[in-house]
C-alpha positions in Angstrom: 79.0 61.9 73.8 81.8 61.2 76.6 81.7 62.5 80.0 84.4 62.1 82.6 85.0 64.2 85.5 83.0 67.0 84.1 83.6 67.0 80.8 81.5 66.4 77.7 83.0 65.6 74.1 80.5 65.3 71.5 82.5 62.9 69.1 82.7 64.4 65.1 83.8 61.2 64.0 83.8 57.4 64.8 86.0 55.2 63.4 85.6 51.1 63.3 89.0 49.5 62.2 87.1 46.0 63.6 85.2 44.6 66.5 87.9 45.3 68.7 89.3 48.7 67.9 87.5 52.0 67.4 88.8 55.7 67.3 85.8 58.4 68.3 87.3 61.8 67.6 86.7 65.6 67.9 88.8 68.0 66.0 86.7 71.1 65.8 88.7 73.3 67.9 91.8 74.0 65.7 94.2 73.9 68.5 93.4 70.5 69.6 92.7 66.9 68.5 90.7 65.1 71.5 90.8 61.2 70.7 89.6 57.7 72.7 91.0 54.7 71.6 88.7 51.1 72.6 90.6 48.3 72.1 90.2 44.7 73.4 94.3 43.5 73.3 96.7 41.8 75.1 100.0 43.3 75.7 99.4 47.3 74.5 97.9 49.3 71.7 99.8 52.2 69.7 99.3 54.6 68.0 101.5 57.0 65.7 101.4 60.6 63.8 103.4 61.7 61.0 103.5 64.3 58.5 105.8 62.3 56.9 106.5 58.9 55.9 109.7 58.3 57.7 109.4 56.6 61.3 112.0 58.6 62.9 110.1 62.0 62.6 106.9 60.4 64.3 104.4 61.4 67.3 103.7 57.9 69.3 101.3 56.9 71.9 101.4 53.8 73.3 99.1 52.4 76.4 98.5 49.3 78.4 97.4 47.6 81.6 99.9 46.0 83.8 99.2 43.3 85.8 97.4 44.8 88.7 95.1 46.6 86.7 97.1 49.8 86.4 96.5 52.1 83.3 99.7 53.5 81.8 100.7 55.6 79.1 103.4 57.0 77.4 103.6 59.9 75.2 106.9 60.0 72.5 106.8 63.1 70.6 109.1 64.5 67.9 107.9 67.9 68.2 107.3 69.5 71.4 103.5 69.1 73.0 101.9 72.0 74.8 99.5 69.9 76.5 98.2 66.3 77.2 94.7 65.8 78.9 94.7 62.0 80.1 91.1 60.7 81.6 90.5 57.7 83.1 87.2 56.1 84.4 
């Protein structure tokens, strides 16, 4: 379970790629897909969507911490995105 500023996710499914990278997420309301990302990197972490195999038609995330400490994140999409809920602690 995650909560930030009121809200509570229980995470469906939890995802260990290694030590230093896990996906928890929640896709039970057909509408939306509500992901975390944990990763322990330097530099920035990405992630992409496609339903299909070619790069150019592809849904990106990418985030990182500048050098003061300073969350970012930037959301490419190829197809338009009603809404993007962004919480940080």
């Amino acid at each position: 379970m995650y909560a930030s500023q009121g809200l509570c996710i229980n995470w469906s499914h939890e995802l260990a790629l290694s030590p230093y990278f896990s996906i928890k997420w929640d896709a039970q309301d057909p509408a939306f897909l509500t992901m975390e990302i944990s990763a322990l990197a330097e530099g920035y972490v990405a992630l992409g969507f496609s339903s299909q195999s070619s790069a150019p038609h592809i849904d990106m995330v990418v985030a990182w911490v500048d050098f003061q400490g300073v969350p970012h994140i930037r959301v490419n999409c190829f197809f338009p995105i009603l809404n993007v809920l962004m919480l940080y602690n």
